[in-house]
N, C-alpha and C positions, 0 to 999 in steps of 0.2 A: 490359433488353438481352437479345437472343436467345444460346443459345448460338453460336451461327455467329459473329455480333456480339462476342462475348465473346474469343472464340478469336483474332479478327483484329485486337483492340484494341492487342495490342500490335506489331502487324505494322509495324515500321519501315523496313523498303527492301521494297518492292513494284514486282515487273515485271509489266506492262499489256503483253497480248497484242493485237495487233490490226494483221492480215497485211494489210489490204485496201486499196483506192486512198485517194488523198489526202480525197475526198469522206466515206470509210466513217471517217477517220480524226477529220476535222471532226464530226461529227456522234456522236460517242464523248466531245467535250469534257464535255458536262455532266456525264456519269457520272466522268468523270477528278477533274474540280473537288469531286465530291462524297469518291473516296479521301479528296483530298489535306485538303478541310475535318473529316470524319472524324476526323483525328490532322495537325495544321497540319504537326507538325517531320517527316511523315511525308516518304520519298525515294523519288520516281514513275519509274520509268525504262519504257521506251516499247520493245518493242519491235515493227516495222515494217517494209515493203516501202520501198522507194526511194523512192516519190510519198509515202507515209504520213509517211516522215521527213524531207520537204521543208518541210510545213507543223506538223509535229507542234514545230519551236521555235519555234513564234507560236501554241501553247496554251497557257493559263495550267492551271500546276498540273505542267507536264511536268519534271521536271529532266534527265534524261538521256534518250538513245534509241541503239538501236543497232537497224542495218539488215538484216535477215534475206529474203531472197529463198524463202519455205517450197515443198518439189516440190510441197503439195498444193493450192497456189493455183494459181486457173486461169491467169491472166498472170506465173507465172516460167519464165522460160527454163529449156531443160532441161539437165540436169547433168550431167557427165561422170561424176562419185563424188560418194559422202558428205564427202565429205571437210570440206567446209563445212560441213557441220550437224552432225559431231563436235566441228567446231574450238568451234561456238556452244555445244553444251553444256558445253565444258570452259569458256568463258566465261560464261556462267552460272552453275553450279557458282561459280567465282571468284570473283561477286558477292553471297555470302553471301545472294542473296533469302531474306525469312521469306515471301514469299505471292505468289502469281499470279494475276491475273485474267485469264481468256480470255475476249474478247469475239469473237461469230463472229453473221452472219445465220443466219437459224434454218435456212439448206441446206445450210450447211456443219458438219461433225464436228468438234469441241473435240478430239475424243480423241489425235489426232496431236500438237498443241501441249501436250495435256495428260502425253505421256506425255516430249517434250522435257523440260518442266520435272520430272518426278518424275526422271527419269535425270540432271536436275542437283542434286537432292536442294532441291529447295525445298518445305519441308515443308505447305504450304497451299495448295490449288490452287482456284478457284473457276472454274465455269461451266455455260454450258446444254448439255445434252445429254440425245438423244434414247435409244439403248441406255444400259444399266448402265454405267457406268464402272468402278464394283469400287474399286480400290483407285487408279487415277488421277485420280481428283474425293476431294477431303476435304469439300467443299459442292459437291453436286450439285442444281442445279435443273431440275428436269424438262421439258423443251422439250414444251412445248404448238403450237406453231404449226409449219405454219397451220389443225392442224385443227380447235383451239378459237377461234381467235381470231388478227388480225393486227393487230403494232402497230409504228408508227412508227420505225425505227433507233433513234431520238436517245432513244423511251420505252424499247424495251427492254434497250439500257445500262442506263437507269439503274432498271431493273428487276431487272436482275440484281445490283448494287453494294449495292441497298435491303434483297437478300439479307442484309447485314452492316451492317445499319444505316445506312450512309453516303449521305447526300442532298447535294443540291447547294444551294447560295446561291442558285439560280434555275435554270430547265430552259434559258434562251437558247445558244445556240451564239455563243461569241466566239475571237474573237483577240489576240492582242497586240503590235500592230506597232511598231516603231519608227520616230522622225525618218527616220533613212535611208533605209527604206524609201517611205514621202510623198516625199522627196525627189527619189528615181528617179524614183517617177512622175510628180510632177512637172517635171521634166526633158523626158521623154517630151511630154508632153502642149504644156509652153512651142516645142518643139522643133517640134510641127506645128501651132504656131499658135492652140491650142484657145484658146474665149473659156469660161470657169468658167462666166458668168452666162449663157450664151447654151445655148439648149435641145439637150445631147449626148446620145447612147448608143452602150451598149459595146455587140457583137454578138458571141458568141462560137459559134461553128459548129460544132465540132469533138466528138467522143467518142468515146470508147473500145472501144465495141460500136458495129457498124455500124445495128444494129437500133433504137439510140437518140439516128439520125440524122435529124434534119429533111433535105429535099434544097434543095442548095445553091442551084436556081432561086428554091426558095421563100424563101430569106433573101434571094436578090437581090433578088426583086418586094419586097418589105415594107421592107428597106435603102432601095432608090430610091423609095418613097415616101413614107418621113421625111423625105428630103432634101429633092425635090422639091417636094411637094407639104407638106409643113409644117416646111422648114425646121430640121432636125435637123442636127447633124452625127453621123456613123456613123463609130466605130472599133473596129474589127474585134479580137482579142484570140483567142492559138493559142501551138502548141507550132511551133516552127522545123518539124518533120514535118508539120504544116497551113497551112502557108506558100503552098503549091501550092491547096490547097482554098481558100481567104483570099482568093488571086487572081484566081483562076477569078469567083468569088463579083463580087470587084472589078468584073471586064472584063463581066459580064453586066448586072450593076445602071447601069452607063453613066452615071452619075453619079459627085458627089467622094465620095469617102473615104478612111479611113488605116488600115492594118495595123501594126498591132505585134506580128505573130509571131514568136516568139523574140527578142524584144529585152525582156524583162520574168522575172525570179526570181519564185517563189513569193510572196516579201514585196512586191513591187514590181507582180506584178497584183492581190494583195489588196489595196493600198493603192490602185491604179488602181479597182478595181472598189467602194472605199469610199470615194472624190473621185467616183462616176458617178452621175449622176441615175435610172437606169435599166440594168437587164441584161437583155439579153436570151440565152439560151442553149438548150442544148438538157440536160435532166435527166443534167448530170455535174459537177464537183468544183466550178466557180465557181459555181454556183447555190447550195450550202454555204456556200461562202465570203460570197457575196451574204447570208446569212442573220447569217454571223456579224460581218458590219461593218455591217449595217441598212440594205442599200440593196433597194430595190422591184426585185422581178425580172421577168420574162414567161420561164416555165419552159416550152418545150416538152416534152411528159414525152409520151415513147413507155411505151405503158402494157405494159411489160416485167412490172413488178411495181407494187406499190400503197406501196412503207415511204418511197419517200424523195423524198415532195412537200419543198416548201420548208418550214422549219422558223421559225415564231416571228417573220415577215417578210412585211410588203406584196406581195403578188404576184398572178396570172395564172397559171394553168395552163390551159394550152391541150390538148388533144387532142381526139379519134374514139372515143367509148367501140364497141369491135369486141369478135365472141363470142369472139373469140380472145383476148381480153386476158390476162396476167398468167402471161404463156408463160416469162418468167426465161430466155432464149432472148439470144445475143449476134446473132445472123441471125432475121433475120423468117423462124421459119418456113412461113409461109404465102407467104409473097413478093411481099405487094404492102404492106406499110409502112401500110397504112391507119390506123393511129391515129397514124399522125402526117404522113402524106400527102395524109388530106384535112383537114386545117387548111388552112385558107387565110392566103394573107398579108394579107389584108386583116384579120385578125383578131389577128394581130400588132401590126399597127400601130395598131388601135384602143386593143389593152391595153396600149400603151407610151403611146399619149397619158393613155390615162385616168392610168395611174402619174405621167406627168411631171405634168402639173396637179396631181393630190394630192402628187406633192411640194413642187410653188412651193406651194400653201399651208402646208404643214408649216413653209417656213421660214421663209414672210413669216410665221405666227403666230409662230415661234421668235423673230424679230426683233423683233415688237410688245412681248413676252415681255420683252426685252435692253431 
């Protein structure tokens, strides 16, 4: 056992840092699962942006989370005072943590999160970073990337965690959903008719950086000919705020389909998106989620950055490899979208049928199987 290892053995309430969207939060399970196997009776508490804490209680391994909006993330609004982030460290503080993992992409500084938890007196702090931390890291790992090397989100979690010996049951990315939630979606889907056995896909349009947006013509053309042309049903999947993009998308492809924007919970599109034969999306949080209920995706991936293809999952990635790539830019900036403008929809629709096929045979063998 390392000393690192040793010192964190008896670490029994541990808070798990990790500020970032719901996608960064999925793809951090493995390394969480490995904590919590580490020391079983060990108490994981989460702390989280809003999206992160939507999905973070459908992780195995999570026991609590509480919701933090941090100023140095790019997506929190901005703040009138501290006032909220004195309140959190007197709640921290509170919570008697013996140790903190801060999990951060290697562009962003630990140091901030890391000096929250030292001002809440949590005596163990673990994380990557690039300058000396001094006396804010008690296990300092030295952020190599990217200029030794670049590796996967979902690796370097649990890169860092291996810090202290603790591994995982497996590297998969999962969920744990409940009846309930199947049943939503269920609901959903009986509600527009959908036939199970009959060849669907979910389409989801939407993200969060403009820059790692396919354009909405081209999900039209490739929408209308699934339908058309082989027979698909297409339903669309978004936040109430992409309900307008959903439509537009709708009125162009001139053919049927169904939008359920904003009519679906966190539990209730990952349950939708793990009853679908197919996902198609553009490189943001359902393409995770896609990974962690084992459904085959077609991942447009605007090549922003290279860490977070689909992870451990059936898939497609499509792009335009451009000398601009790997810009971590939320705006194209170059301004013509070319790694993912020139995809064609035709190429869409070829990697959704290839998926659909390999999955009827996955299930007619599952069936032979039974």
């Amino acid at each position: 056992m390392s000393t690192a290892a040793a010192a964190w053995a008896s670490a029994e309430r541990v808070l798990c840092v990790r500020l970032d969207a719901l996608g960064d939060v999925v793809m951090t399970g493995p390394a969480l699962r490995a904590l919590k196997r580490a020391a079983p009776a060990r108490h994981l508490t989460l702390l989280t942006s809003p999206g992160g804490a939507a999905v973070a209680r459908y992780l195995p391994g999570v026991d609590a989370t509480l919701v933090y909006q941090a100023p140095w993330v790019k997506a929190t609004p901005a703040c009138a005072d501290a006032a909220g982030d004195h309140a959190l460290i007197r709640r921290l503080r509170d919570g008697r943590f013996d140790a903190a993992v801060i999990f951060t992409v290697y562009s962003q500084s630990a140091l901030p999160a890391a000096l929250l938890c030292y001002l809440a007196d949590i005596p163990r702090r673990l994380a990557h970073c690039r300058e000396n931390p001094y006396q804010l890291l008690t296990e300092w790992v030295r952020e190599t990337e990217p200029e030794e090397r670049l590796r996967h989100e979902v690796r370097r979690q649990l890169d860092l965690v291996r810090h202290i010996d603790a591994e995982p049951d497996d590297d998969r990315l999962r969920l744990q959903l409940s009846a309930a939630c199947f049943q939503r979606a269920r609901r959903q889907l009986s509600a527009l008719g959908i036939d199970l056995d009959a060849p669907w896909v979910l389409v989801h349009p939407g993200a969060s950086a403009a820059s790692r947006r396919y354009a909405p013509g081209g999900f039209a053309l490739a929408a209308r000919s699934l339908v058309m042309e082989h027979g698909c049903t297409v339903i669309f999947t978004g936040t109430q705020a992409e309900a307008e993009l959903i439509a537009g998308i709708q009125r162009d492809m001139d053919a049927p389909s169904h939008s359920l924007a904003g009519k679906l919970d966190i539990g209730g599109l990952s349950a939708l998106i793990a009853l679908a034969p197919v996902l198609i999306s553009n490189n943001t949080g359902p393409v995770h989620i896609a990974a962690a209920v084992a459904t085959p995706v077609v991942d447009l991936y605007a090549l922003t950055n290279p860490q977070h293809m689909p992870w451990g999952v059936e898939n497609r990635v499509l792009y335009q490899d451009v000398p601009c790539k790997y810009c971590y830019k939320s705006e194209c900036p170059a301004g013509h979208h070319h790694c993912l403008r020139l995809v064609s929809p035709r190429a869409i629709v070829e990697a959704t049928l290839e998926l659909l096929v390999e999955r009827e045979q996955t299930r007619r063998r599952a069936g032979a199987v039974e």
